[in-house]
C-alpha positions as CSV (number, residue, x, y, z in Angstrom):
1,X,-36.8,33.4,2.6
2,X,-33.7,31.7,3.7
3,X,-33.7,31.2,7.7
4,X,-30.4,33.8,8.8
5,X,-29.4,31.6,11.4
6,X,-28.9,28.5,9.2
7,X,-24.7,27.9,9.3
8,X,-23.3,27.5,5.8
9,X,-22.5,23.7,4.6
10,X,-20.2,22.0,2.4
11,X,-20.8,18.3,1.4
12,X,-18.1,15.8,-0.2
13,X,-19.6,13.3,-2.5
14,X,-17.0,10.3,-2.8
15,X,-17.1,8.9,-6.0
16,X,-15.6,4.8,-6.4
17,X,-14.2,4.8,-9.9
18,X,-15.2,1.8,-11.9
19,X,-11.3,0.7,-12.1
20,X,-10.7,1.0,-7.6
21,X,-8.5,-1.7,-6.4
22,X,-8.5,-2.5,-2.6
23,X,-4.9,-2.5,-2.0
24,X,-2.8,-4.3,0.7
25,X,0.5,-2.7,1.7
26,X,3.5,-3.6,4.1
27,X,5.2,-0.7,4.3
28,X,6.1,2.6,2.3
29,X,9.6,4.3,1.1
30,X,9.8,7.9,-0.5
31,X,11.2,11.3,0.8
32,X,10.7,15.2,-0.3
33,X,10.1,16.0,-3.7
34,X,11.9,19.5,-5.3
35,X,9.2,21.8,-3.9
36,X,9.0,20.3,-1.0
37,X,6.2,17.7,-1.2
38,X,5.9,14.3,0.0
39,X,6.6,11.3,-1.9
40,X,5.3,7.9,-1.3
41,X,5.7,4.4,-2.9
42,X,3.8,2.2,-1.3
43,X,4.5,-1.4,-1.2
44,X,3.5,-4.9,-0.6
45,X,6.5,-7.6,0.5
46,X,6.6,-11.4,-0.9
47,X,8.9,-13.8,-1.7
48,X,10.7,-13.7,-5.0
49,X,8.9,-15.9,-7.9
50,X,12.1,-17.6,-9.2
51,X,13.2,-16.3,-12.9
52,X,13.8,-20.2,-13.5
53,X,13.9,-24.3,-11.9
54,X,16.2,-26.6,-13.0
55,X,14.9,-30.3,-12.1
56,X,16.5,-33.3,-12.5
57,X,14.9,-35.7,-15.0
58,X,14.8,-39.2,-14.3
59,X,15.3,-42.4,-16.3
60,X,11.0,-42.7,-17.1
61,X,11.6,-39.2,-18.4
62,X,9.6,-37.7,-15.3
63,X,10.4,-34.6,-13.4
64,X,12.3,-35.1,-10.3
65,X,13.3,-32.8,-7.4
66,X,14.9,-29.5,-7.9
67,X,18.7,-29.4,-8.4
68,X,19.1,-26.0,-9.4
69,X,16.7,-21.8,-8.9
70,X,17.3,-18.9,-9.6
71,X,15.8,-16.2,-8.1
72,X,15.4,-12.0,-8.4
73,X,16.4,-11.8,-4.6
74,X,15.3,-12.8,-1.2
75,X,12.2,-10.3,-0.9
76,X,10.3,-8.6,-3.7
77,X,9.0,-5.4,-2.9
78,X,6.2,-5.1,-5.7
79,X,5.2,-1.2,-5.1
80,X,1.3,-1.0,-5.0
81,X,1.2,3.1,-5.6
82,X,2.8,6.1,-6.2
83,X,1.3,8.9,-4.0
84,X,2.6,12.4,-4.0
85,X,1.1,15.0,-1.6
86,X,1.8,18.7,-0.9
87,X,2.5,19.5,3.1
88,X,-0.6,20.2,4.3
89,X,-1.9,17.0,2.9
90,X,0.7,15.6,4.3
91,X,-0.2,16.7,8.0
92,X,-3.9,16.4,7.2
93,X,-2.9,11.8,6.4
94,X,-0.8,11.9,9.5
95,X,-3.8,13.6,11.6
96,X,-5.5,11.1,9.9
97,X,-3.9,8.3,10.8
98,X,-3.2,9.2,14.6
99,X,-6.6,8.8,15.2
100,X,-7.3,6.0,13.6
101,X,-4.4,4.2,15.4
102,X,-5.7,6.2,18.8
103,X,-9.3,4.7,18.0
104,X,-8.1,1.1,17.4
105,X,-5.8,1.5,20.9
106,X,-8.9,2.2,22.7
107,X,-10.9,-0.5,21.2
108,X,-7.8,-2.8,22.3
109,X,-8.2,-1.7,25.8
110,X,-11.8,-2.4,25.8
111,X,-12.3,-5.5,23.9
């Protein structure tokens, strides 16, 4: 017979899909969805890869230096993921996060 006393439990199994990328971000835009959730694109900043290179060509028929690029822009913003999140999940990343940042401040002061 089950021991009365014994509290009641609830274990989370994580599961790493096969496809799980390891993602580096430098920021995030986004804003409120219709019913009122939170939308997130997060991103990762590089410079543009230039759409095309003109080079001179010299008398041998070799490539010389660059004469003429075109590029998409001075920064690419190439967005990473889409997250959306109801409030409470919201609150529950931002808990999530102060502590983390908390933790790594006191490591800081201690290292």
């Amino acid at each position: 017979m089950a021991d009365k006393t014994e509290k009641k439990k609830l274990t989370f199994k994580y599961i790493h899909p096969d496809n799980l990328r390891d993602l580096y971000v430098t920021g995030a835009w986004g804003g409120l969805t219709a019913r009122k959730g939170v939308h997130m694109h997060f991103y990762s900043e590089r410079p543009p890869i230039p759409k095309s290179i003109t080079h001179e060509l010299k008398e041998d028929q070799t490539i010389g230096k660059p004469i003429k690029q075109e590029t998409g822009g001075d920064i690419v913003r190439l967005i990473q993921a889409s997250i959306v999140m109801d409030f409470n999940t919201a609150i529950a990343v931002r808990n999530w996060l102060t502590r983390m940042i908390e933790s790594t401040e006191k490591e800081k002061d201690h290292g």
